[in-house]
N, C-alpha and C positions, 0 to 999 in steps of 0.2 A: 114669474118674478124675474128671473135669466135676462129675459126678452127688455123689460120695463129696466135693470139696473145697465142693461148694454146701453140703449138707448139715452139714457140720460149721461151713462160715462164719455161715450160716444161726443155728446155735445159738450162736455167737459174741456176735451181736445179742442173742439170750437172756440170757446172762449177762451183759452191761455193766449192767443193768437193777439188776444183784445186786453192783454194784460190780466186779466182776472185768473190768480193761481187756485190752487186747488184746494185749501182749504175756505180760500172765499168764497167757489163755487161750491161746496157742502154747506157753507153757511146760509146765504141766499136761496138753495135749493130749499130749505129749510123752513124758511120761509112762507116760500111757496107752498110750500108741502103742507104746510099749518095752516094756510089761510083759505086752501082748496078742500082739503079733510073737515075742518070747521066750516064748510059752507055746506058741505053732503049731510055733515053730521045735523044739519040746520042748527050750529052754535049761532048766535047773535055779536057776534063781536063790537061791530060800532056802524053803525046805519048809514054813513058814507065811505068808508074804507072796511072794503070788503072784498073777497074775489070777484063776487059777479061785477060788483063797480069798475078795478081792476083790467078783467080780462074783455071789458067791451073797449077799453082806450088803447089806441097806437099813438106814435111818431113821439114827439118831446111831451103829448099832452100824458102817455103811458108811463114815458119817467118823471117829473112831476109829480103823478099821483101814487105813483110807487114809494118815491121819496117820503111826500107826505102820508103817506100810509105808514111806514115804519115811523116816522116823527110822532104818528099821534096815537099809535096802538102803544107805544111807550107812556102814554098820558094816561093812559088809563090804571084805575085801582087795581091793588092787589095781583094775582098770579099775572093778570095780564102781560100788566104792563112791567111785568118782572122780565117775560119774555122775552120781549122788545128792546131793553132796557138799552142803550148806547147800538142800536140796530141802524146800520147805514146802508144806503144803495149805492153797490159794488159796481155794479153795470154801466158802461161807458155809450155804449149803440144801444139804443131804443130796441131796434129790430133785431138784437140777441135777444133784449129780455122778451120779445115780442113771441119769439120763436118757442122760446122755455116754458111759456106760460101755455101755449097749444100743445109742447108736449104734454104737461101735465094735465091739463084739459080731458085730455084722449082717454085716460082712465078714471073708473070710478075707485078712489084708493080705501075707501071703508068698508068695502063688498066684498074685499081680499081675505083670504081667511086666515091672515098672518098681522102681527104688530107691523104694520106696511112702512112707520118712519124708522123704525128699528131695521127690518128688513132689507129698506133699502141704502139705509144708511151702513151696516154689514156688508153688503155687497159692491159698495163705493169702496171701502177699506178694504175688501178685497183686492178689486183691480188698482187700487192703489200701493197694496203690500206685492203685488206682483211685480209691480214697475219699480221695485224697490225705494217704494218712498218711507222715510225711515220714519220712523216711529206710526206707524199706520195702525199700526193695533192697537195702541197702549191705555183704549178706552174701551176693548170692548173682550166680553169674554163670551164663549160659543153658547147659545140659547138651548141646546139639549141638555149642557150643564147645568146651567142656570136653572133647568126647568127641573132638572131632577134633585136638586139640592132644596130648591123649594117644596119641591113635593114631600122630601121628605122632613122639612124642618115645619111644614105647616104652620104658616105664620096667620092664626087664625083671631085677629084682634074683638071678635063679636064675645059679651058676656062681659069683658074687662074697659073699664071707664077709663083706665090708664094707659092699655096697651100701646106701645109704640114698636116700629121696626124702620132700622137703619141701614143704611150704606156710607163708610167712610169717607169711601173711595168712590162714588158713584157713577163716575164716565156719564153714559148718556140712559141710565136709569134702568139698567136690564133688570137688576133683583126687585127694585122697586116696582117698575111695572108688572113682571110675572109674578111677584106675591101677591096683586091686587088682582091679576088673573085669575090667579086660583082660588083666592077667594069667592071671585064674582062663580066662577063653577062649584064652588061649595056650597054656594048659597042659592043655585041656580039664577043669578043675574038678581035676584032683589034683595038689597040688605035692609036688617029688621028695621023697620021705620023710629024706631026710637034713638039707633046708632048710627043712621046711616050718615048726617054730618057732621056728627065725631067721628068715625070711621077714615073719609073721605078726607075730612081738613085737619086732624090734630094724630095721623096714627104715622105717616110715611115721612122719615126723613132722610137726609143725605149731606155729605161735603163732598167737593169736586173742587180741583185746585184750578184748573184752566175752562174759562168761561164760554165757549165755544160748545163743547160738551154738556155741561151744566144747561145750558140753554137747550140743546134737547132733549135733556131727562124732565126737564121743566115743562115743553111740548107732551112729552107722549105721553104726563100725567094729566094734565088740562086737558089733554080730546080724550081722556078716558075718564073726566072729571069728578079727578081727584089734585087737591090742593095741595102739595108736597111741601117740605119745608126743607129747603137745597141748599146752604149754606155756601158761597165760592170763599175759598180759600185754601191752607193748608192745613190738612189734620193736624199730622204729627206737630208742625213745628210753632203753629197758632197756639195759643192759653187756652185751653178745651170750655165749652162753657159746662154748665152742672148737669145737664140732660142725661138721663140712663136710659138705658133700653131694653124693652125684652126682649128683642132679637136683631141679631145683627150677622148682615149677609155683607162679603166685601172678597174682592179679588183686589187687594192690593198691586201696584204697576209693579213688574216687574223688574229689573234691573239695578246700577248703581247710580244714577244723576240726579243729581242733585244732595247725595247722601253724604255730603263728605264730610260733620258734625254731629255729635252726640245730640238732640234737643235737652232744655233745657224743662225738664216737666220733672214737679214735684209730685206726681203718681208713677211715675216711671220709674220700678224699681234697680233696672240693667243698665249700666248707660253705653249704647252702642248705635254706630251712625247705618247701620243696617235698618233701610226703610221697612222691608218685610216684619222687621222681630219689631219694631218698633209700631208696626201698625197692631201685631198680635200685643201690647203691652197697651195699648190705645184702646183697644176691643177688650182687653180683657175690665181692665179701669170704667167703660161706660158701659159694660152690663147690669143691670141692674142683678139683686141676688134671685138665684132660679132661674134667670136670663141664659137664653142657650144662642151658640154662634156658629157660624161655618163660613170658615174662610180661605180663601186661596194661595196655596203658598209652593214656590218650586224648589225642588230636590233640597239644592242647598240650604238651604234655610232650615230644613229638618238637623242638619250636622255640624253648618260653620260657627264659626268662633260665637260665643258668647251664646249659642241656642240653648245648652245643656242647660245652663243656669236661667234663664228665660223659660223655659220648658218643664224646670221644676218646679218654678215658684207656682206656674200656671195649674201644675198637676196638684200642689197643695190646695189653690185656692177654688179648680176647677175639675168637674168630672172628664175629663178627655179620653172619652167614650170609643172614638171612632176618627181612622185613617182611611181615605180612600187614595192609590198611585191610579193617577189619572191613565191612560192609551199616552203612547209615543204619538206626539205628532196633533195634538189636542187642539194647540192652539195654530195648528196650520190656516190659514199662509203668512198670520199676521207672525208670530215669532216660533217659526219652527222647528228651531233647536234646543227648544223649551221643553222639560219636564219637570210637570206639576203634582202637586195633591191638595186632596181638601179635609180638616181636620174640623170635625166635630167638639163641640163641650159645651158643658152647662154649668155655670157659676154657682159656688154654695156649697159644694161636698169635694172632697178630696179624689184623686183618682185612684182604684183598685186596681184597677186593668186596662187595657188597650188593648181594641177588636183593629186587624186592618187588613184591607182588602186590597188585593193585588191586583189591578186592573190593567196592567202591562205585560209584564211576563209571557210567553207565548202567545199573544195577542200583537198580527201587523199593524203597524203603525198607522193612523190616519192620514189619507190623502185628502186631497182637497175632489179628486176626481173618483177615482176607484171607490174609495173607501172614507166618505164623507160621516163626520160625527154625527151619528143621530144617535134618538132613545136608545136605539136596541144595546149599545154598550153601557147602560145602565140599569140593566132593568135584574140581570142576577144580583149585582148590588143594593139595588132596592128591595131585594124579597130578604136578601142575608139582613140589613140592617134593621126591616121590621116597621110593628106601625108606631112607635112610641118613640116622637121626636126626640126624645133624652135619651136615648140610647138603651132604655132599659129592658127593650122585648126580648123574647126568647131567643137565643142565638146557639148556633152549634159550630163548635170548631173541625174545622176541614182537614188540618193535618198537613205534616208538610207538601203531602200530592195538591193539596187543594187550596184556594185561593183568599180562605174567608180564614183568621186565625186571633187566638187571643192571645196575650203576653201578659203576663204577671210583671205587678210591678217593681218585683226584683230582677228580673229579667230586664226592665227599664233602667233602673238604678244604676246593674251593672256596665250596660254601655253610657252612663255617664248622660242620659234622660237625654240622649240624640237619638233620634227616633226614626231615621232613617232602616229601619229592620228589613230584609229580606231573607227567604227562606227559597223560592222557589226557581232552581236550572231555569234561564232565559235561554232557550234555545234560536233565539231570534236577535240578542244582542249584537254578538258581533257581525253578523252578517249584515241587521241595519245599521250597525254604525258605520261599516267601512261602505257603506250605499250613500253616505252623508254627503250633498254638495259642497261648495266650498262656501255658501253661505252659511250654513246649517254650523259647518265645524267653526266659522270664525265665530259665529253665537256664540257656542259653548264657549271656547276661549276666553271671549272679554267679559260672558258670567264668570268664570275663575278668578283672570287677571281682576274683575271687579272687586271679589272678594280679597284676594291679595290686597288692593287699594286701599279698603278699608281696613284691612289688620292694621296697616303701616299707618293710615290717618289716625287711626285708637294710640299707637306708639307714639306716633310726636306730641300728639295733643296730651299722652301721658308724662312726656320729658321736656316739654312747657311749663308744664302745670307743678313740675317736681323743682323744674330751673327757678322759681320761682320764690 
């Protein structure tokens, strides 16, 4: 896989030369990548605009029909032509795309034993969060995570005629893909023929605010054919339509851009321009009751302004079962001075307690090279949390030595329902932190100064509102 994302980054360099920058080369690739996968897979797309049609033309007759390929795979019904949908040809020299297309030729990409447009779409963000290209991450979040939140949240839609599961924030469709993953292993690859086009067309949905990304979460559901329902827009600040869900997986983006307003949502009980709280106020609003969620949120967001009160309402309305503190270094290389968790709950009962699991603490940080995220850092959390997606399996508290712990919810209370708890000596803190580049420390920083931004934007908007 190494081998196959050099090579295509590699040609990436090629083409900037030719004008085509770097996110239109992931778009384009993209493309390609779907129309080559759809020909292995033998999908039938449209009987003259195909790859094998494609990759037998050169010179101006190959852009031509490249053109007209994207123009009329846009014509077509339903998912397709969702795909496609404002799909133009970037490529200026025939003999680049000419080149690109015998790259991708060279392998068979379905035979791989990986989501191969995820994969390689991961590993383009990579050498592009290397080269410091900024915001390189901010669609995608690491697939051993993904896969272990799903395992444990088992998003098993067969039996129920209503079942649905979301993504708010969907990027390029990781939780949506891997929940249909795991289903298809739960079922061994055939689902019950009575559900299997309910299952497929009326169970996975999504929002995604920039359409680039959308457009491959919309791919990697089609070659794994399933019919998603992907909404572009914005969560938070769009009028929600009435959909609920029974489960909802989401890494909200990280950071402050865009956040400089309250939204104006009449289910939103907190008004604060913190995208993070504001996506946990979104999720909490379109669960359905018994709907259970897990969502991604970093450090701050468990403590700064206006959580405590966000936090409580949540804990009246919601069982918030389960904390996991993600490994330092999680989301390496895309934002590496990021530390995250994932907070568990299930809509319908009030919360008694909170389990959390300390997944940092004496544990080095993740590399991208040494010490790359896989399963194996999840896998004592997955034995602690158990098989019972609601949180309710047998659990045993560890103790301050140990890593797996409950808190009463006066214990919660008394810190003012910021849930930021820690119990366990880091013996490893300050040593990585003063190891921090000078990347790593400017991160942190303008998540702070972010936070700051926001308090002060809450304050004028409040001495506006009172000038009034």
């Amino acid at each position: 896989m190494a081998d196959v994302v050099n090579k295509l980054w590699g040609f990436c360099h090629t083409l900037r030369h030719e004008g085509i920058d770097y996110n239109d080369y992931i778009e384009q690739l993209s493309f390609l990548l779907f129309l080559k996968m759809a020909d292995e897979k033998e999908v039938n797309l449209n009987g003259t605009y195909n790859w094998q049609t494609l990759k037998n033309k050169s010179g101006g007759d190959l852009m031509d029909h490249y053109t007209d390929t994207l123009r009329e795979l846009a014509k077509e019904q339903g998912l397709l032509g969702e795909i496609f949908t404002q799909a133009q040809n970037r490529f200026n020299n025939p003999v680049s795309l000419k080149r690109l297309l015998n790259l991708i030729d060279e392998d068979e990409w379905t035979a791989m034993d990986v989501d191969i447009k995820g994969a390689v779409f991961e590993g383009l963000l990579e050498k592009a969060a290397s080269e410091g290209k900024k915001g390189a991450g901010q669609y995608f979040t690491p697939r051993p995570l993904i896969q272990s939140i799903v395992r444990l949240m088992k998003p098993d839609p067969r039996g129920r005629k209503t079942f649905t599961i979301c993504d708010p924030a969907c990027g390029t469709g990781g939780f949506l893909v891997s929940s249909y993953e795991w289903l298809m292993r739960e079922c061994k690859g055939a689902l019950p023929r009575e559900e299997a086009k309910r299952i497929r067309e009326n169970t996975y949905y999504g929002q995604e605010l920039v359409a680039r990304p959308r457009r491959l979460a919309l791919m990697n559901m089609y070659l794994h054919g399933v019919t998603p329902k992907i909404k572009l827009g914005d969560t938070i600040y769009n009028t929600p339509t009435s959909d609920k869900f029974d489960i909802i997986l989401a890494n909200p983006p990280f950071g402050t851009k865009g956040a400089n307003q309250a939204p104006e949502r009449d289910d939103f009980t907190i008004a604060t321009s913190s995208k993070q709280l504001n996506f946990v106020q979104h999720i909490m609003s379109t669960l359905k009751p018994g709907g259970r969620a897990a969502i991604v949120l970093p450090d701050n967001v468990l403590f700064e302004d206006k959580a405590g009160e966000i936090f409580e309402i949540l804990m009246q309305d919601c069982n918030l079962h389960t904390i996991l503190r993600l490994p330092r270094g999680t989301f390496t290389p895309y934002a590496q001075g990021i530390r995250a968790n994932v907070i568990f709950f299930q809509k319908g009962l009030p919360t008694e307690k909170v389990w959390i699991y300390d997944n940092r603490s004496n544990i080095e940080g993740i590399t991208k090279k040494d010490r790359p995220l896989t399963s194996k850092y999840f896998e004592e959390f997955e034995q602690c949390y158990g098989d019972d997606p609601n949180g309710h399996g047998k659990r045993g508290d560890q103790g301050e030595i140990g890593r797996f712990r409950c808190f009463s919810m006066d214990e919660v209370k008394k810190r003012g329902y910021k849930l930021d708890i820690t119990w366990m000596k880091d013996n490893n803190n300050g040593d990585e932190d003063s190891l921090l580049d000078p990347a790593e420390l400017a991160t942190e920083a303008i998540k702070e100064l972010g936070i700051v931004i926001d308090n002060l934007q809450e304050i004028i908007t409040l001495l506006e509102s009172n000038g009034e």
